[in-house]
MDAnalysis code that builds the backbone (N, CA, C; Angstrom):
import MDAnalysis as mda
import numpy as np

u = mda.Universe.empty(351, n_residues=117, atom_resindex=np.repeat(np.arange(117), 3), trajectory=True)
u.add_TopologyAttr("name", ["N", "CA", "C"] * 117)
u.add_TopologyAttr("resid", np.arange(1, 118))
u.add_TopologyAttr("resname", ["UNK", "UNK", "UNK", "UNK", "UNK", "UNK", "UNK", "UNK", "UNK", "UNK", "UNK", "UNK", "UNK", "UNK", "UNK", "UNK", "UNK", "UNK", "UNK", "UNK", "UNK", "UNK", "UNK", "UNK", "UNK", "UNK", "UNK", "UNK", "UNK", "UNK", "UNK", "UNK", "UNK", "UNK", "UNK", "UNK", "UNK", "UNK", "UNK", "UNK", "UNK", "UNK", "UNK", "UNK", "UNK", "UNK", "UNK", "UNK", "UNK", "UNK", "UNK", "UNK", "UNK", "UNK", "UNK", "UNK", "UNK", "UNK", "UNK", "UNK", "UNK", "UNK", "UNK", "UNK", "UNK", "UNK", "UNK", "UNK", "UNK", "UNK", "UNK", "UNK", "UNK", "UNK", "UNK", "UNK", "UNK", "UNK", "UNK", "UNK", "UNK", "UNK", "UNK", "UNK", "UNK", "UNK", "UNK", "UNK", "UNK", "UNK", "UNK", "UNK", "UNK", "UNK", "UNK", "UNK", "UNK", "UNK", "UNK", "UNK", "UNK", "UNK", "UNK", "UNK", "UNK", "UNK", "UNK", "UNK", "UNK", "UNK", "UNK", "UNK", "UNK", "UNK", "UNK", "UNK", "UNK"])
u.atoms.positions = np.array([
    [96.669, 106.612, 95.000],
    [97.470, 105.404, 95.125],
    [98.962, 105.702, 95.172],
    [99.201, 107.105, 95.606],
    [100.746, 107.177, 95.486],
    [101.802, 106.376, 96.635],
    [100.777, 106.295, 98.146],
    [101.351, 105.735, 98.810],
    [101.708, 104.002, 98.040],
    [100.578, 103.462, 97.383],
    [100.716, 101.910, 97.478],
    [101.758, 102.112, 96.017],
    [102.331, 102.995, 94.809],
    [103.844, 103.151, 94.114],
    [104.844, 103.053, 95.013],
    [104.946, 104.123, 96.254],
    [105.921, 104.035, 96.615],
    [106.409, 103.235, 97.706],
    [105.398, 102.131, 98.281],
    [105.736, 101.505, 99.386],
    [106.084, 100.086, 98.366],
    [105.140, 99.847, 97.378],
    [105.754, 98.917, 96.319],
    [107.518, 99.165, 96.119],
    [108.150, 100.113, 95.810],
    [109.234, 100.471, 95.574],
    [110.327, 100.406, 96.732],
    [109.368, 101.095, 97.766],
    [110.744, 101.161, 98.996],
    [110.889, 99.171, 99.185],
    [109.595, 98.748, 99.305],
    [109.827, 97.029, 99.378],
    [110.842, 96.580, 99.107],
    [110.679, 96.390, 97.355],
    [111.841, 96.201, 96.334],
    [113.470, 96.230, 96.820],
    [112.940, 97.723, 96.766],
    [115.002, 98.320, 97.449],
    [115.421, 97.604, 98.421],
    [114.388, 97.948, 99.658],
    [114.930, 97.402, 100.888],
    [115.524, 95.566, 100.593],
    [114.848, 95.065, 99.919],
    [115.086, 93.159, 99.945],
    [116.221, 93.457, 98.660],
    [116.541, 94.649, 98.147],
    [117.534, 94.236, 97.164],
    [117.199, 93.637, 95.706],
    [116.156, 93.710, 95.392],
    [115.855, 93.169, 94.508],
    [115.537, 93.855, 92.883],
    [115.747, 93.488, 91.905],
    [115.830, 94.467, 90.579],
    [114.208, 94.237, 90.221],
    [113.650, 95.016, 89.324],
    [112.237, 95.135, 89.033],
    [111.826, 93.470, 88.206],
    [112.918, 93.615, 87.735],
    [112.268, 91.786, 87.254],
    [112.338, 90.397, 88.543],
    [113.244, 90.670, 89.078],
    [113.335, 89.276, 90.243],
    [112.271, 89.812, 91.527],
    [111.626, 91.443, 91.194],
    [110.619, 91.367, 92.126],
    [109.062, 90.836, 91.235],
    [109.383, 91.075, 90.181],
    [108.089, 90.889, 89.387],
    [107.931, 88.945, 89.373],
    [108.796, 88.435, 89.410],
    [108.713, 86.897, 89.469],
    [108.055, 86.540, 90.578],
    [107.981, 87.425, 91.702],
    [107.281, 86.872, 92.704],
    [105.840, 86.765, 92.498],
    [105.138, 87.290, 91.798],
    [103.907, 87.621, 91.380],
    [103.387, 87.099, 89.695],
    [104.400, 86.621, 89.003],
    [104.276, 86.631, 87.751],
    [104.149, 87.601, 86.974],
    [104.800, 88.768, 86.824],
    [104.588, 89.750, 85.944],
    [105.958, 90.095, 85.530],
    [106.304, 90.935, 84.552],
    [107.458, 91.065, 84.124],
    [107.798, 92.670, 84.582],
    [109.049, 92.802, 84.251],
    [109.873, 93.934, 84.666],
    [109.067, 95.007, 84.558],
    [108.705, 95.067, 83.134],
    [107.661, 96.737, 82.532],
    [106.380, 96.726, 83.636],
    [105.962, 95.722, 84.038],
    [104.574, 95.783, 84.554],
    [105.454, 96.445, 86.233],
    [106.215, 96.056, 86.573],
    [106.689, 96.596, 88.001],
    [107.139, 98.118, 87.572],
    [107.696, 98.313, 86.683],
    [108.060, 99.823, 86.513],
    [106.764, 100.926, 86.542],
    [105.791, 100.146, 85.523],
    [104.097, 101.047, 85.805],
    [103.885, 101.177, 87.077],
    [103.880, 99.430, 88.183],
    [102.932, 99.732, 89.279],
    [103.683, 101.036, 90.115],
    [104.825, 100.990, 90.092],
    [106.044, 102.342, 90.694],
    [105.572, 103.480, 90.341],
    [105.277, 103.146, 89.030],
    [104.866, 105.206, 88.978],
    [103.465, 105.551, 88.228],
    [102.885, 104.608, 89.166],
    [101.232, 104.875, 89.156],
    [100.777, 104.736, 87.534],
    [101.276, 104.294, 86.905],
    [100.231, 104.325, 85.433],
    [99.680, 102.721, 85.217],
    [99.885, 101.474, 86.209],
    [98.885, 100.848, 86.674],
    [98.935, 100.548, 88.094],
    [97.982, 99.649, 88.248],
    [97.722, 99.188, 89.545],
    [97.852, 97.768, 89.796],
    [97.871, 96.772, 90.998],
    [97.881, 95.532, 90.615],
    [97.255, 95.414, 91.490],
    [96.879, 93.798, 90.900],
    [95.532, 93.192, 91.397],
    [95.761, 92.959, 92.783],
    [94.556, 92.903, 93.939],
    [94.596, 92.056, 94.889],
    [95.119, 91.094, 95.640],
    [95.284, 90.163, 94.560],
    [95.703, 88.563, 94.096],
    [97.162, 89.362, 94.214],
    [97.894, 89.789, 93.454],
    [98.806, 89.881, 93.331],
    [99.211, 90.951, 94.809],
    [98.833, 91.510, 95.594],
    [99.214, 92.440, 96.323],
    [99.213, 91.457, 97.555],
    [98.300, 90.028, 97.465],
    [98.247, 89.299, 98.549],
    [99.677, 88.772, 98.005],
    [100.078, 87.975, 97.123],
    [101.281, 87.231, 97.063],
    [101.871, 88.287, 98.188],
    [102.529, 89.014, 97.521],
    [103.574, 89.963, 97.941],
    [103.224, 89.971, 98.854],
    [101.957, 90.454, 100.411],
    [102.093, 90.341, 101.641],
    [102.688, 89.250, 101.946],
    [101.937, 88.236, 101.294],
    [102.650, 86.850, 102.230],
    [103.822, 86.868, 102.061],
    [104.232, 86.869, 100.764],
    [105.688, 86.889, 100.370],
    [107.183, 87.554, 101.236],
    [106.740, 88.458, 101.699],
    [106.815, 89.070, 102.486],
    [107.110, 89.446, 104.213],
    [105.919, 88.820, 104.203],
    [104.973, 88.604, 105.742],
    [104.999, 90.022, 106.365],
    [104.029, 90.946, 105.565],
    [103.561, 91.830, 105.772],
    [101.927, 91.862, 105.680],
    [101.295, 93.239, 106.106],
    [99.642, 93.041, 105.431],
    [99.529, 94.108, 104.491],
    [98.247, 93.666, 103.632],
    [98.007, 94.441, 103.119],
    [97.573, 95.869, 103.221],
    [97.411, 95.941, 104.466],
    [96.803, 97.400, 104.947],
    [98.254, 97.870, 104.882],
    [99.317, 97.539, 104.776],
    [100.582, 98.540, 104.678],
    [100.838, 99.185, 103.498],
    [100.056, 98.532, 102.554],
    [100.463, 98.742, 100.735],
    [99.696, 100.221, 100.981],
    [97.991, 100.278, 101.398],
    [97.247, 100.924, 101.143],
    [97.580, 102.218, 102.371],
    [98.701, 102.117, 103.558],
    [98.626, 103.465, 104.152],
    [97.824, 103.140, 105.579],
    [97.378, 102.308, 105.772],
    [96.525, 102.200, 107.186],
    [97.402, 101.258, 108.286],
    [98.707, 100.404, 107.827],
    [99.437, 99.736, 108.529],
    [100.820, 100.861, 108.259],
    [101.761, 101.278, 109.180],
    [103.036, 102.534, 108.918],
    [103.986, 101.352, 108.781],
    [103.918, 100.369, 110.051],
    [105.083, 99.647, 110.054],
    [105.288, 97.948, 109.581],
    [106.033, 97.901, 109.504],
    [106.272, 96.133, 109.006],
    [107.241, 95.499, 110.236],
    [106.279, 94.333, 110.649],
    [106.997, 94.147, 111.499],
    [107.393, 92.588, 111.098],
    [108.148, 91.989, 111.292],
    [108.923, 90.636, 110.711],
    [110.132, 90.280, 111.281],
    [110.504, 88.928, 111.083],
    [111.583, 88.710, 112.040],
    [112.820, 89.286, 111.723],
    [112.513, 89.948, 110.357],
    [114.523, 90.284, 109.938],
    [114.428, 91.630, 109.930],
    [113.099, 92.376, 110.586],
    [113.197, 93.606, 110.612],
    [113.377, 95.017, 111.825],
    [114.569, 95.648, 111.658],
    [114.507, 95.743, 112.678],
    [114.612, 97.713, 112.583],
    [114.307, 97.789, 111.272],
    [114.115, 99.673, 110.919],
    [113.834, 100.242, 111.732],
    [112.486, 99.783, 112.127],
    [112.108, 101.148, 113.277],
    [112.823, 101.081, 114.565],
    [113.221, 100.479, 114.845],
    [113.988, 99.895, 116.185],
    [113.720, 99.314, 117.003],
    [112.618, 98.889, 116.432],
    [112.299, 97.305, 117.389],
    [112.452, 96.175, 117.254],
    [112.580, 95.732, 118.295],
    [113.512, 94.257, 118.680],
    [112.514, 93.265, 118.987],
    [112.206, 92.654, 118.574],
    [111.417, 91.417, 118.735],
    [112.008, 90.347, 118.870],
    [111.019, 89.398, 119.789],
    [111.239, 87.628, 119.990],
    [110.433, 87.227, 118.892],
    [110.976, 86.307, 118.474],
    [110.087, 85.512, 117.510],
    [109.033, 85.039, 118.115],
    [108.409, 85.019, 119.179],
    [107.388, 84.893, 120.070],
    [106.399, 85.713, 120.104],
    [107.009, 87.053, 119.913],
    [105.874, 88.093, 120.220],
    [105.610, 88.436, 118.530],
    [106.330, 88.194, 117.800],
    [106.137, 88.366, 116.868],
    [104.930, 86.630, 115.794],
    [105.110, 86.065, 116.669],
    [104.112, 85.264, 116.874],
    [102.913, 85.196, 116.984],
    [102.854, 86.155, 118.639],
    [101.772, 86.552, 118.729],
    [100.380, 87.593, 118.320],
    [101.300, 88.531, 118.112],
    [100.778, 89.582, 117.047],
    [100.094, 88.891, 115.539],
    [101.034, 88.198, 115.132],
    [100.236, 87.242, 113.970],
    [99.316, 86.487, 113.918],
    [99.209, 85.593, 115.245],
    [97.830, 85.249, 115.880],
    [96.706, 85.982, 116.113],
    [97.219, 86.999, 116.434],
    [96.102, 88.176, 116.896],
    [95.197, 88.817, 115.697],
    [96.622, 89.021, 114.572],
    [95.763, 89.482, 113.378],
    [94.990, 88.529, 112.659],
    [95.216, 87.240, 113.149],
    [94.428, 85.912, 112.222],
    [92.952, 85.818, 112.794],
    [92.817, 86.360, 113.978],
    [91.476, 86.503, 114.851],
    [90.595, 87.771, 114.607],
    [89.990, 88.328, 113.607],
    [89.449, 89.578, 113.194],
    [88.600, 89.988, 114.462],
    [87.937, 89.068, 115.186],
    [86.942, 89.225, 116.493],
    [88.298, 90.081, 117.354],
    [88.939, 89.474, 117.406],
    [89.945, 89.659, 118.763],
    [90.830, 91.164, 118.001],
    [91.355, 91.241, 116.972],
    [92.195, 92.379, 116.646],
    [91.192, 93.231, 116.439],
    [90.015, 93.115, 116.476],
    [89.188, 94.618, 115.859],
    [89.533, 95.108, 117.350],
    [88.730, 94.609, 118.854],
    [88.711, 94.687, 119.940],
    [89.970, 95.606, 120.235],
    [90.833, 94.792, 120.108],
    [92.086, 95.454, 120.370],
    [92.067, 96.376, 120.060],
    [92.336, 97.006, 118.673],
    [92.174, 98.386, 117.869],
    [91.620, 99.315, 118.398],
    [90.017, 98.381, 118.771],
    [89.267, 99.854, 119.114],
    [89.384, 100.375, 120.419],
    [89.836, 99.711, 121.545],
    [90.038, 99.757, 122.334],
    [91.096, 98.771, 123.329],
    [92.458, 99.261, 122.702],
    [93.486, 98.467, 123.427],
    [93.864, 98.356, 125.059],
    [93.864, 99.567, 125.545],
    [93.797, 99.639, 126.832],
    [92.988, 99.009, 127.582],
    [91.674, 98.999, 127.306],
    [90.748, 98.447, 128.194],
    [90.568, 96.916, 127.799],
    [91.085, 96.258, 127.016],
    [91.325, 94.740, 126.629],
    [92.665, 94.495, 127.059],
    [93.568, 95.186, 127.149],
    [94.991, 94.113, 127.976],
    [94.019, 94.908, 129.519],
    [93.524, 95.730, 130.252],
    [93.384, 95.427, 131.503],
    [92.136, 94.443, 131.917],
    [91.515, 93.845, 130.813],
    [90.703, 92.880, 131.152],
    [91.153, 91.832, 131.193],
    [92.486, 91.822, 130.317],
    [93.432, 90.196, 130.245],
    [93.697, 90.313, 131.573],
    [94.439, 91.487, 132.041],
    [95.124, 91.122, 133.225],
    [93.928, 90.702, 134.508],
    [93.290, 91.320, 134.449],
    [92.138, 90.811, 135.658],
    [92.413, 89.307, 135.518],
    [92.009, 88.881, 134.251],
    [91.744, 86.993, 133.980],
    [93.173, 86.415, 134.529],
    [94.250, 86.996, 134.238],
    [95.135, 86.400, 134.675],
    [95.624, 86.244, 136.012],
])
C-alpha cells in the first residue's frame, strides 16, 4: 500500500491543504491522516470514495492502476482539456459495458465509431 500513502499525500500538498483540513473531508482527524501517510493504517473504502469524489478523481488512482488525474483545474501532465472532453471521458467511465471495451481494445472501438459515423 505504499503507492495508496503516498498518492494520499502528494493529493494533500498539491490542493494545499494541512493534514487536519484534509482529514475534514472524510471525518477523521489530523493523527488518523498522518498514519494513512505512512502506512501504519489504512482507510476505509467509504472514505477513499469521499475523497475520489471530492476530488473528481477514481479510485483506481489511490490503488496504482489509474497514473493520471485528469480534472478541470488540472493541467500537470500537460494536458489541456475542454470541459467537454473532459465530460466525456466521465461518461465513458460511468458506462462499465462501454469503458471495459475501450480498455481492452481501444483502437478497434474508435474505428468502429468511425465507420457508424
Amino acid at each position: 500500500m505504499d503507492i495508496l500513502c503516498r498518492r494520499l499525500k502528494e493529493l494533500r500538498e498539491k490542493h494545499n491543504l494541512t493534514q487536519e483540513k484534509f482529514g475534514k473531508i472524510i471525518n477523521v482527524n489530523r493523527g488518523t491522516i498522518c498514519y494513512y501517510e505512512k502506512g501504519r493504517n489504512t482507510p476505509s473504502i467509504e472514505d477513499l470514495a469521499k475523497l475520489a469524489e471530492h476530488f473528481n478523481i477514481s479510485l483506481d488512482y489511490f490503488i496504482g492502476r489509474d497514473d493520471y488525474v485528469i480534472s478541470e483545474d488540472n493541467l500537470e501532465y500537460g494536458m489541456s482539456m475542454k470541459n467537454e472532453e473532459i465530460t466525456f471521458i466521465k461518461q465513458i467511465r460511468s458506462d462499465v459495458r462501454l469503458h471495459n471495451q475501450l480498455m481492452d481494445n481501444p483502437i478497434n472501438l474508435v474505428e468502429r465509431m468511425k465507420i457508424r459515423l
